[in-house]
C-alpha positions as CSV (number, residue, x, y, z in Angstrom):
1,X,0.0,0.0,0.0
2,X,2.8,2.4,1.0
3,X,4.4,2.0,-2.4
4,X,1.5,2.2,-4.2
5,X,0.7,5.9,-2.7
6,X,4.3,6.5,-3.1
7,X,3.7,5.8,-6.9
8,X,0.5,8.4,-6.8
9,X,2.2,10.8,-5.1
10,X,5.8,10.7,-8.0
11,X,2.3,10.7,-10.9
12,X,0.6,13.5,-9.1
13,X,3.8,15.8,-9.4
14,X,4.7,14.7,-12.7
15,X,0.8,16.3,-14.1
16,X,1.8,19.4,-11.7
17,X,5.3,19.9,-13.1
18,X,3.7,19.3,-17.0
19,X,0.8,21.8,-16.3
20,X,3.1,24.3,-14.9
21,X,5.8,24.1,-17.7
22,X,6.6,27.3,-19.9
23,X,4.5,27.7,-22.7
24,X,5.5,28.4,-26.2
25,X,3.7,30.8,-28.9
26,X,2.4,27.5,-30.5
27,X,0.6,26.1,-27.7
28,X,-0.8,29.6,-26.8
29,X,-1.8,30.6,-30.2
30,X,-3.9,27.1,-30.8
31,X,-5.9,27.7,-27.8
32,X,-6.6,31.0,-28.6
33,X,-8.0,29.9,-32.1
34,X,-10.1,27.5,-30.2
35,X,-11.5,29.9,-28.2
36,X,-12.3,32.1,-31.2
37,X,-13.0,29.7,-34.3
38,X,-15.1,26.7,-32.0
39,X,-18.2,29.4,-31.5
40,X,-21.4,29.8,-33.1
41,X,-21.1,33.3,-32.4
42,X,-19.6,36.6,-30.4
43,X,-20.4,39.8,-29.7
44,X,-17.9,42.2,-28.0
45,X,-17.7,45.9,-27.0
46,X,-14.1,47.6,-27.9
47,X,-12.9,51.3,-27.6
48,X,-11.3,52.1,-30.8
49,X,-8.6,54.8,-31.5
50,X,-7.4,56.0,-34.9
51,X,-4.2,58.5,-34.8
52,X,-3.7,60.5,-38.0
53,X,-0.5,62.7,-36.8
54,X,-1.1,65.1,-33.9
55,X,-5.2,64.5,-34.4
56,X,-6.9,60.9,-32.7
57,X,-10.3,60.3,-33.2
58,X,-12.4,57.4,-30.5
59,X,-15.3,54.9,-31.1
60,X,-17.0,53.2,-29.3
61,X,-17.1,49.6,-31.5
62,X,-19.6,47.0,-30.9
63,X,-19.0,43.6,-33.1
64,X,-21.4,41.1,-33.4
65,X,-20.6,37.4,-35.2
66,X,-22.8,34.6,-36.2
67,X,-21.7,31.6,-37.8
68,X,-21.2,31.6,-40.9
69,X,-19.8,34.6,-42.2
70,X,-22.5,37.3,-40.6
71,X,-20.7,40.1,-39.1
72,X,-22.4,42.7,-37.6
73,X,-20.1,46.0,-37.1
74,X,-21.6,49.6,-34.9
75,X,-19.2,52.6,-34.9
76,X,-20.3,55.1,-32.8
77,X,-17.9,58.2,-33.1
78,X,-17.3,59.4,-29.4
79,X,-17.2,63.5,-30.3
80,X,-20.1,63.5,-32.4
81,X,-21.9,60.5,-31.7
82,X,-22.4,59.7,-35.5
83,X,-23.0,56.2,-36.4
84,X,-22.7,54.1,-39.1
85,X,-22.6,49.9,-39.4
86,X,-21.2,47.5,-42.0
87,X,-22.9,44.2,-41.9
88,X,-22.3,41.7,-44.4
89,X,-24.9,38.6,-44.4
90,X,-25.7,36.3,-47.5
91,X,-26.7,39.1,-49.3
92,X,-23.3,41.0,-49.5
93,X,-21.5,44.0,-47.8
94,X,-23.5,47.1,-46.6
95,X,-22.3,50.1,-45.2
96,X,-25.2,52.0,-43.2
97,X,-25.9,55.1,-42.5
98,X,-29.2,55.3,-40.3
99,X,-29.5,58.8,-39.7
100,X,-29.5,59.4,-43.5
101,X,-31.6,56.6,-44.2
102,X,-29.1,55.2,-46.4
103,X,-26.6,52.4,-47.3
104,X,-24.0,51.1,-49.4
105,X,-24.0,47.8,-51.1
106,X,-20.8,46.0,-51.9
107,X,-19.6,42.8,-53.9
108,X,-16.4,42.8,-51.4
109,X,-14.3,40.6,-49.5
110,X,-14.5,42.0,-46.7
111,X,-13.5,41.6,-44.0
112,X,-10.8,38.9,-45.5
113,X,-9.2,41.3,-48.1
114,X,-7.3,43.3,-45.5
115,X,-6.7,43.2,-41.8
116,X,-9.4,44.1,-39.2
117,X,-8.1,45.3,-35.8
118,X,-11.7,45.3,-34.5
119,X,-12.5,41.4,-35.0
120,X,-11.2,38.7,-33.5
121,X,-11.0,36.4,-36.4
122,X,-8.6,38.7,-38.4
123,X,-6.3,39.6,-35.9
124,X,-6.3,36.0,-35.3
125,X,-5.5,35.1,-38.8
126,X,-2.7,37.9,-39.3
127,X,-0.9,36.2,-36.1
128,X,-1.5,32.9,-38.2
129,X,-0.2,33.7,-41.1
130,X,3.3,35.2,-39.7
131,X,6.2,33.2,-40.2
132,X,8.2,35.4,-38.0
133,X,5.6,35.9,-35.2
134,X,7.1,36.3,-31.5
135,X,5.7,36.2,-28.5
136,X,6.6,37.5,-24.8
137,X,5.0,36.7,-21.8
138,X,4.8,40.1,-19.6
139,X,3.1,39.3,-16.0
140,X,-0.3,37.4,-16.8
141,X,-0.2,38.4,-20.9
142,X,1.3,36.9,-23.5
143,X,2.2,39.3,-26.3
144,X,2.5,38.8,-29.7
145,X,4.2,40.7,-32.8
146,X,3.1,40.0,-36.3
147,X,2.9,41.8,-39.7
148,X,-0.9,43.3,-40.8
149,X,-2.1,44.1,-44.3
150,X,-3.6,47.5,-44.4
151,X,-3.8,48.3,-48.1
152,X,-5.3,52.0,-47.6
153,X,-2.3,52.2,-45.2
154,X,1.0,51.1,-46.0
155,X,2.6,52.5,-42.4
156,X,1.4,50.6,-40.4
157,X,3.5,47.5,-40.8
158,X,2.8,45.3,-37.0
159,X,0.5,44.9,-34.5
160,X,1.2,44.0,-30.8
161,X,-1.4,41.6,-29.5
162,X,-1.9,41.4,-25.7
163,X,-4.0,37.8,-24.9
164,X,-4.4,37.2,-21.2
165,X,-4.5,34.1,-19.4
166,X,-7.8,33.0,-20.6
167,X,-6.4,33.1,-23.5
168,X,-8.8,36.0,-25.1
169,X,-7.2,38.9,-26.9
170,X,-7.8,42.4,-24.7
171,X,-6.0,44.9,-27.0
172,X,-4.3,45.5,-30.3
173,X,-2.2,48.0,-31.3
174,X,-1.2,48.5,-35.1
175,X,2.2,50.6,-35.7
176,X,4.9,51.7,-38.1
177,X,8.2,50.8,-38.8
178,X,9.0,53.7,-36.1
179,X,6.7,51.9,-33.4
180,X,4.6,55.0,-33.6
181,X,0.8,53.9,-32.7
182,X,-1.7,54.1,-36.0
183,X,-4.4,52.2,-34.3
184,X,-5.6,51.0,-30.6
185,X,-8.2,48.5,-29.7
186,X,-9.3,48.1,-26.4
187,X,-11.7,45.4,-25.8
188,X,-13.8,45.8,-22.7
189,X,-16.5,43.2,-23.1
190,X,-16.4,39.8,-25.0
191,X,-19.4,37.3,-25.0
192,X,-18.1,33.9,-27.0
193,X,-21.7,31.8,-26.2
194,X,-23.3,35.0,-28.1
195,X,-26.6,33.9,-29.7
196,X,-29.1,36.0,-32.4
197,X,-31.9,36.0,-34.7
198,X,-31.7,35.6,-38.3
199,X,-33.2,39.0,-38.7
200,X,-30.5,40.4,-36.4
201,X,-28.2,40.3,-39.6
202,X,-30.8,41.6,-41.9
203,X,-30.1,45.3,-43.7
204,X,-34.3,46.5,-43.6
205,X,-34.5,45.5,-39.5
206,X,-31.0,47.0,-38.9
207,X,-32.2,50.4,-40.6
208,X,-35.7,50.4,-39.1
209,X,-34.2,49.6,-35.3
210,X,-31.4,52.6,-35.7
211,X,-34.1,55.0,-37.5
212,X,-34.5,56.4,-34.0
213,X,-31.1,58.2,-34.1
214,X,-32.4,60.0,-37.7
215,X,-34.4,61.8,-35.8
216,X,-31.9,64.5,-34.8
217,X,-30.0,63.9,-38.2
218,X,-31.2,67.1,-39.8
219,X,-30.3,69.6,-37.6
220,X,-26.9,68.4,-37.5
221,X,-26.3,69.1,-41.1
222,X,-24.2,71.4,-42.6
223,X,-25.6,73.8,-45.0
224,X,-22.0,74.4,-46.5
225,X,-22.7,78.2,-47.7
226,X,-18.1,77.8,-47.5
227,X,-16.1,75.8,-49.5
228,X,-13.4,73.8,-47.1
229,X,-10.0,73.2,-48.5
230,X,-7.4,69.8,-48.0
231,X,-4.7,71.0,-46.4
232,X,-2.1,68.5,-48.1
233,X,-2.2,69.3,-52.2
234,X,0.6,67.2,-53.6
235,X,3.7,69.0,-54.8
236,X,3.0,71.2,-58.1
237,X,-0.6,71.0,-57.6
238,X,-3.3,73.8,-57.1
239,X,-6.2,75.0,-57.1
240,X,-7.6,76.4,-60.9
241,X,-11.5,76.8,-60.3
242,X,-14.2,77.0,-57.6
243,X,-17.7,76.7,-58.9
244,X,-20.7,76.5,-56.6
245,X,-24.3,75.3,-57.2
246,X,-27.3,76.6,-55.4
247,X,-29.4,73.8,-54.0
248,X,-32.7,73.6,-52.2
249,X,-30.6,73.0,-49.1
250,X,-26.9,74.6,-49.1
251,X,-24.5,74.4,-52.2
252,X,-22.8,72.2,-54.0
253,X,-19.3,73.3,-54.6
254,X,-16.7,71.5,-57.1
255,X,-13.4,72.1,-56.3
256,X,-10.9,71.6,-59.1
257,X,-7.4,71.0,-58.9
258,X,-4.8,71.1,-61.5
259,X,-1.0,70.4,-61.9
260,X,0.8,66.7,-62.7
261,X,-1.6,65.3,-59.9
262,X,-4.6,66.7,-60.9
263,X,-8.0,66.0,-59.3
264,X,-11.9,67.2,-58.4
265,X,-13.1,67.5,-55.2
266,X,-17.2,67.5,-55.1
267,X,-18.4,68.7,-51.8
268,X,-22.2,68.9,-50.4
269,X,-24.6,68.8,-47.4
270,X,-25.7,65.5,-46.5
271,X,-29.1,64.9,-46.7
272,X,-31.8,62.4,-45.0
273,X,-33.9,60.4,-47.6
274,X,-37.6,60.0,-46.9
275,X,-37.4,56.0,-48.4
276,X,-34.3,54.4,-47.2
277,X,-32.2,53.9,-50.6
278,X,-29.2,51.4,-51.0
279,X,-26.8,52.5,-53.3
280,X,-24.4,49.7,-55.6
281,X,-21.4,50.0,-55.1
282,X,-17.6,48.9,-55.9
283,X,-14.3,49.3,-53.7
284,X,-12.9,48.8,-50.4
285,X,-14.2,49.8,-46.8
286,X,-11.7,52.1,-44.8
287,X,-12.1,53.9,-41.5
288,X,-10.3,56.9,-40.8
289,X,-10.6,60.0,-39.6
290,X,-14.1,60.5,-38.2
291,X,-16.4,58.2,-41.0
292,X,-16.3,55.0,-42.8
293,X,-14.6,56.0,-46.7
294,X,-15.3,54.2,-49.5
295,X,-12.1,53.7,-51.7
296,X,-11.3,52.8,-55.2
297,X,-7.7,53.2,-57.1
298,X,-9.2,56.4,-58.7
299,X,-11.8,57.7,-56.2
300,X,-12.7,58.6,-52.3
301,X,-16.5,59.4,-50.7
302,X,-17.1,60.0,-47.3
303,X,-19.5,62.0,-44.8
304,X,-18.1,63.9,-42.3
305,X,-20.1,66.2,-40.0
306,X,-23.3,66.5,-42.2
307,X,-21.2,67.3,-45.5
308,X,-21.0,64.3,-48.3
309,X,-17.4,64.7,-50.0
310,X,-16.4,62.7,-53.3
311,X,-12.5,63.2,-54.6
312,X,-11.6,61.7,-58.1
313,X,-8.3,61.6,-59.8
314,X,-7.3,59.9,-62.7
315,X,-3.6,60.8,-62.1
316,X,-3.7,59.9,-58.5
317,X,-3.3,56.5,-56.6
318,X,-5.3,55.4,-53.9
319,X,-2.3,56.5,-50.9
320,X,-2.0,60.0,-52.6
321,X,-6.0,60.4,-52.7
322,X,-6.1,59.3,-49.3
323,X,-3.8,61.6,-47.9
324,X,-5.6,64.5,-49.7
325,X,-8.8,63.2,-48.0
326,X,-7.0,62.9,-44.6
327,X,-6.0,66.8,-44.2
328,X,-9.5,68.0,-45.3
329,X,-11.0,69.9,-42.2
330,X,-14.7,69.6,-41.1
331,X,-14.3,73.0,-40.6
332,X,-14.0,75.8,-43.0
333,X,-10.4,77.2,-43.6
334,X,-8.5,79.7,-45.8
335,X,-6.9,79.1,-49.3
């Protein structure tokens, strides 16, 4: 009997010794894709930052997931409290905008065809599909290093992902080569036995439960009786004409810009439609600044503060128009 429990006692610290050992990036990296791919569904709260230079703009990000391939994406801007959701279901892509009654409709990829701080699945997948990925364990976390693909963004080149020692992710932070921060997630709140309706995903009961927040849409609109002007032009280019058509609400004013990177800027207020309208579309979804853009290799739209931009170049790329549509203020400034 003696040596019997003196043969339990040797197994007993064996298993303690084994469950205590270091772990590797491997072992912590498959349980965290268990945790994240062996779900029907997740919904999660997140505080988001974007950094463009010395200006940072904050949302407040709720994602929902239900398998497969419904995603369900709120983006509440924390300074103005504007809104807008992409949701993708069987049907496609959609960009919303509730308190303009209207959306966008994509044949897109995404969110595979380029890297998604926000959900779990992409980070995931970027960590994946590292050769090089590190990891270091600081106190409880374990944090990892890998590449991202932000085609809109070039500069930002890695992300640092803190898991803790449930082995769920609680931030990401997306930098440049200078380890200067582009983006910062902060998850607060993650629900992995998540469970919703079919309709949940479905564009006509998304628009009709967020019509509530239309309500105060029209007074936030700006008439635009100014024009307002990027502050980046690329070198040699300038401004050659200023037109300006009188609408029923506001103007419309076309902004043209010549020089060997020529292009048009279109700008106008915003307007809420009586019928909610969905509008075709082609390109790639990109946050940044305040707003969800809509990018092409020749074009940009946005809203921003109750004023619908659209910037078109056929001389431009997509990083040049970008940049142009990155130093436009929401607020009117000189030539």
């Amino acid at each position: 009997m003696k040596k019997f429990f003196g043969i339990l006692l040797v197994f007993v610290f064996a298993i303690c010794l084994t469950g205590c050992g270091k772990e590797d990036k491997e072992s912590v990296l498959n349980k965290l894709d268990k945790e994240v791919n062996n779900v029907n569904g997740y919904k999660l709260e997140a505080e988001m930052e974007l950094i463009n230079n010395e200006d940072s703009y904050k949302y407040d990000v709720t994602v929902s997931y239900k398998k497969k391939d419904n995603y369900r994406v709120s983006l509440r801007n924390k300074t103005n409290n504007h809104e807008q959701i992409i949701l993708k279901n069987e049907e496609g892509v959609y960009v919303l905008t509730p308190a303009l009654n209207k959306s966008f409709k994509f044949q897109s990829k995404w969110p595979y065809n380029n890297s998604q701080s926000y959900l779990l699945q992409s980070v995931l997948n970027d960590m994946k599909n590292d050769s090089k990925l590190s990891m270091k364990k600081i106190k409880d976390c374990y944090v990892f290093t890998s590449k991202v693909n932000y085609k809109n963004n070039a500069s930002l080149t890695h992300q640092e992902v803190v898991v803790g020692k449930d082995y769920m992710i609680k931030s990401v932070t997306v930098l440049d080569d200078d380890e200067n921060a582009g983006i910062k997630v902060s998850f607060k709140t993650i629900d992995m036995k998540a469970k919703f309706d079919d309709e949940y995903f479905v564009l006509e009961e998304n628009m009709e439960t967020f019509m509530q927040t239309s309500a105060d849409a029209e007074s936030s609109l700006n008439l635009l009786d100014e024009a307002i002007y990027p502050m980046y032009l690329p070198e040699g280019t300038y401004l050659e004409t200023e037109k300006t058509v009188e609408l029923d609400k506001g103007s419309r004013i076309i902004l043209t810009f010549s020089g060997d990177e020529s292009f048009m800027l279109v700008e106008e207020p915003a307007s809420r439609h009586e019928d909610m309208i969905v509008i075709p579309t082609s390109g790639d979804i990109d946050i940044f600044m305040d707003t969800i853009a809509i990018v092409d290799d020749s074009s940009v739209s946005w809203t921003s503060s109750g004023v619908e931009y659209y910037l078109v170049s056929s001389s431009m790329g997509a990083k040049e128009l970008i940049s142009v549509a990155k130093s436009i203020s929401a607020l009117p400034i000189s030539k």
